[in-house]
C-alpha positions, 0 to 999 in steps of 0.5 A: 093283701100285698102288691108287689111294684118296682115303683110307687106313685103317690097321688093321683093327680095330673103329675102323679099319672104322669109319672106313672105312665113315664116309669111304665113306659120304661119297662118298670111294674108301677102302682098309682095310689090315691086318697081320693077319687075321680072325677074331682075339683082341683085348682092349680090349672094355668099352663105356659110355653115353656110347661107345654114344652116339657110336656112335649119332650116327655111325650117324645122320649118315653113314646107317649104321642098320645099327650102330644094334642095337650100341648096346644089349644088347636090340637087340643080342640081336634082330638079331645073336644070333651077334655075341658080346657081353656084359651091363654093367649098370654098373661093380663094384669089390671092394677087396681087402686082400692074402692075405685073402679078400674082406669088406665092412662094413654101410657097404659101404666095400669096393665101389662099383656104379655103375648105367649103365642101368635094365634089361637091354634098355637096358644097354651092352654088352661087345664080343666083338672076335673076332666084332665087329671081323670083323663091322665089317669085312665091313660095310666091304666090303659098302659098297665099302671095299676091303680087304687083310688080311696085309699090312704097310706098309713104307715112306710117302713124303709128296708134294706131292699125295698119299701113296704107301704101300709095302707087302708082301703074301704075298711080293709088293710092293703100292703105295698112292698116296691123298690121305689117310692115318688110322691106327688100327693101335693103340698104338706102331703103323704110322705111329709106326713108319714116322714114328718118332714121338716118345713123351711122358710121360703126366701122373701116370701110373705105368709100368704092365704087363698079363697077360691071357687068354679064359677058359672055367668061370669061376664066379660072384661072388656078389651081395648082396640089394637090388644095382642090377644083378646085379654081374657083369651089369658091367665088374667090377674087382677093386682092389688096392694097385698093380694091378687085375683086369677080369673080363668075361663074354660070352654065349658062355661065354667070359671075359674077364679079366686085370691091370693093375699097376705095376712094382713089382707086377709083378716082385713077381708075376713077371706077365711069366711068363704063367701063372705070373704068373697063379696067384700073382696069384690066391694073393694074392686068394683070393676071385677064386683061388675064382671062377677055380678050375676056370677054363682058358684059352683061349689063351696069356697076353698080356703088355704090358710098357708099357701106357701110351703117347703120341704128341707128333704125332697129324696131319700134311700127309696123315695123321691117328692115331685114339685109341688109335694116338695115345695110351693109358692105361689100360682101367680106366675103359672110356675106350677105345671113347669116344675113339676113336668121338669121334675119328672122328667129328672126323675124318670132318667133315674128310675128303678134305682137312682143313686145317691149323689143322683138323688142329692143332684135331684134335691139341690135342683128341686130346691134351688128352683123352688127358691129361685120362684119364691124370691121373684114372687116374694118380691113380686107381693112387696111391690103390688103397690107400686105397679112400674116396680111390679112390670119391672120385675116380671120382666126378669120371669117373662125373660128368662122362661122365654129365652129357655123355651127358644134355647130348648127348641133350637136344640141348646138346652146347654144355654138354660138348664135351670128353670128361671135361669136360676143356675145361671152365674150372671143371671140367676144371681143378678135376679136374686140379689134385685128381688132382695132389693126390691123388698128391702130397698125403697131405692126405685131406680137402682131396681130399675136400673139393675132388671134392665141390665140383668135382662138385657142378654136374655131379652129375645122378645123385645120385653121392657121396650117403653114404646110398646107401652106394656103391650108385648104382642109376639114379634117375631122379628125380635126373634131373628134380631136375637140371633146371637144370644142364642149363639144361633144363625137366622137359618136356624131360627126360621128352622125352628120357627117352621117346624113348631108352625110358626111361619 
C-alpha cells in the first residue's frame, strides 16, 4: 500500500506532532510516521521561558490557539487539568560533596535559585511526555494529519521529484512517496540510520552516560525561610564532581528523576546496572538517599550509554532533521524543548520546497546552536567540583536566555537571534572562548573575571550580583533599570510587562 503527502514527519513524539500541525496548518498534505505507540514513557521533560516562548510564537502565527494554554502552569491548569504537568518556578541546584550529607554556609556558596517567574500562574512548566505527546498527537489527527503508529521505516530512496519511504507494519509493507521528508524520531534515529549519517564531535563535551526512572513516594527537599519559589516548585539539580541528579515533580504524584555522569563516574557506580546503580548512587548523597528512601519505581531504569550526540548532516535535497534528532548534549540546562521549537519554526517557513542555500542556512544554524550548548555544558562537567566556577558559568546561560526572551517580547528579535546568543559578534564569542578556559585552564580569576565582562551588557536580571548571595528572585525593577540594553524606553517594558500579566 502507498500513501501520497506533501511532507513526511518522522516520530511521533511532542515535536514530531508539532510539526505535523504546523505544516498542516499551511495547507500542506502531512503524513506522521511512528515506530511506536502511545501512551508511552518518555524523558526529556523541563520547559523554560524562553521554550514557552516559542511555543507561543508557533501557536500565534500557523493559528493554533489551542496550544496557548501549555505555555504556562495557571492556563495549563484551567484548560487541561487531566494533562500531566509539573510547577518550575525556576532552576535549583544543591553541590554536594560525596558521603556527606547536604550543608550550606550563611553566604549560600552551596546552592543557586534562579527565578523564572513571579508567581505560580505565570511559571513554566515540566511537561508529563506519557499524556502531552499523546495529546499533540490526537490534535495532529483532529487537523487532518494522517497518522501510522507501529510502523517503522526501512528503507528511503531520494527521486528527482520526491522521496519514496519503505516501511513495514503489523507485518505488512507500507510506501510513502512525499515531497519532503522532517525527521524528528530522536537521537541516532530514522534517518541517521537509513542514511548512515556521520557522527561528530561535540566541542569540550565528555562522554557522558544516564540511568533514569518515573518514580512514586518521593518525599520533599526542604526550603529555606525567605527562597524566591519554593526549591522543588523547579528543575532541581543536585551537582556533584562528574554527574549530576534531576529530580522533577509532577502533579500527578509521579517523579521524575535520574543521573547524568561521566564515564569514570559511571563505572565507579556501576550506573549501567540499573537499580543497583541507582542505590550506590544514593549512598553516596545521603541527603537525596533521605528524599528518596520510601520512593519505588515506577518502571524499570533506562540506561543510555552515550548521552551526547551530533549529526555533521542535518538537510539534504528532501529531507530535513530537527533537534534533537540532529544533535544532543545534555538535559542539564533544560536546553531541549528551546531548540527544537525554534527548529520548527525554521522549518516551517521553508515548507513544501525549501531551497538549497535555505537548507544549508537551516544546518549552519542547528549546528552552530547545538555546538554553542555543548561547550557551556562541557564546561559546565569540567567545573562540578568547583561550584563558585560552576555558578559563574551558568550565569552566561541564565543571561543570554533571559535577555533573548525580553528582546523577543519587546518586539526586537534583531537583538538575539541565536539561541544563547551564539551568533552574537562579542557575546558568542566571549562565551565560547570562557568554556575553553574553564576546561583547559586552572586560572579561576581570569574565568571569573571574563563571565562578569562578558555577561554584563546582557545582564537585565540582576544575575552575579553577590549580594543576593545566589538567590535571584525575579525583580522587576532590574527590568526597567536594563532599559537601555534592550534599546527600549520604561514605557515600552511596562508595555511588555502589562500585556504578558506581569504587572
Amino acid at each position: 500500500m502507498e500513501h501520497r503527502a506533501d511532507i513526511a514527519v518522522i516520530g511521533g513524539g511532542f515535536g514530531g506532532a508539532l510539526m505535523a500541525m504546523v505544516a498542516r496548518q499551511q495547507g500542506h498534505s502531512v503524513v506522521l510516521i511512528e515506530k511506536g505507540a502511545h501512551p508511552r514513557f518518555a524523558i526529556g521533560e523541563s520547559s523554560t521561558p524562553l521554550a514557552n516562548l516559542f511555543l507561543q510564537q508557533i501557536a500565534e502565527k500557523f493559528n493554533l490557539p489551542q496550544l496557548l494554554p501549555f505555555r504556562r502552569w495557571g492556563e495549563w491548569q484551567q484548560k487541561f487539568p487531566d494533562i500531566g504537568c509539573g510547577l518550575k518556578r525556576g532552576f535549583s541546584f544543591f553541590h554536594h560533596e560525596s558521603g556527606q550529607p547536604f550543608s550550606d554556609n550563611p553566604e549560600r556558596s552551596k546552592q543557586l535559585l534562579v527565578a523564572a517567574s513571579p508567581r505560580d500562574e505565570l511559571a513554566d512548566t515540566h511537561w508529563f511526555r506519557e499524556d502531552f505527546d499523546q495529546h499533540f498527537v490526537s490534535e495532529a489527527q483532529s487537523l487532518g494529519v494522517e497518522y501510522f503508529d507501529r510502523t517503522e521505516l526501512i528503507d528511503f530512496h531520494e527521486i528527482s521529484d520526491h522521496v519514496l519511504l519503505i516501511g513495514k507494519k503489523g507485518g505488512e509493507k507500507i510506501n510513502f512517496r512525499v515531497d519532503f521528508v522532517v525527521d524528528a524520531s530522536g537521537p541516532r534515529g530514522c534517518l541517521f540510520r537509513l542514511l548512515r549519517l556521520s557522527e561528530r564531535n561535540l566541542p569540550l563535551m565528555p562522554a557522558t552516560s544516564g540511568l533514569f526512572a518515573h518514580f512514586n513516594n518521593v518525599d520533599s527537599w526542604d526550603s529555606e525561610e525567605g527562597v524566591p519559589y519554593p526549591v522543588e516548585d523547579a528543575a532541581v539539580h543536585h551537582v556533584f564532581d562528574g554527574g549530576w541528579v534531576w529530580v522533577l515533580k509532577f502533579n500527578n504524584g509521579i517523579t521524575s528523576a535520574g543521573v547524568a555522569a561521566t564515564q569514570e563516574k559511571v563505572k565507579s557506580l556501576r550506573l549501567s546496572e540499573g537499580a543497583v546503580g541507582w542505590d550506590l548512587l544514593l549512598n553516596h548523597l545521603p541527603t537525596l538517599a533521605e528524599q528518596f528512601r520510601g520512593a519505588d519505581t515506577q518502571n524499570d531504569f533506562v540506561f543510555v550509554r552515550e548521552l551526547s550526540f551530533g549529526l555533521d548532516e542535518v538537510v539534504g535535497n528532501r529531507w530535513a532533521i530537527l533537534p534533537p534528532a540532529a544533535g544532543f548534549i545534555d538535559p542539564l540546562l533544560s536546553t531541549g524543548f528551546a531548540l527544537t521549537l525554534q527548529g520548527i519554526i525554521r522549518l516551517a517557513e521553508l515548507l513544501p520546497s525549501p531551497s538549497k542555500d535555505d537548507l544549508l542556512l537551516y544546518q549552519r544554524q542547528t549546528l552552530n546552536e547545538l555546538d554553542q550548548v555543548s561547550h557551556l555544558v562541557g564546561a559546565l562537567y569540567s567545573n562540578m567540583d568547583d561550584f563558585e566556577i560552576f555558578t559563574a558559568l551558568t550565569q552566561l546561560y541564565f543571561v543570554a536566555v533571559s535577555f533573548a526572551e525580553t528582546a523577543n517580547r519587546l518586539g526586537k528579535p534583531d537583538l538575539a537571534n541565536s539561541y544563547l546568543l551564539c551568533e552574537h559578534p562579542d557575546f558568542g564569542q566571549s562565551t565560547r572562548e570562557i568554556c575553553e578556559l574553564a576546561v583547559h585552564s586552572n586560572n579561576r580569576e581570569t574565568i571569573l573575571r571574563k563571565i562578569s565582562k562578558a555577561i554584563e551588557p546582557f545582564n537585565i536580571s540582576g544575575l552575579a550580583d553577590p549580594s543576593r548571595r545566589n538567590w535571584y528572585p525575579v525583580v522587576l525593577d532590574d527590568l526597567f533599570c536594563s532599559a537601555a540594553k534592550l534599546q527600549s524606553t520604561d514605557s515600552e517594558i511596562r508595555e511588555m510587562l502589562l500585556r504578558e500579566g506581569m504587572l
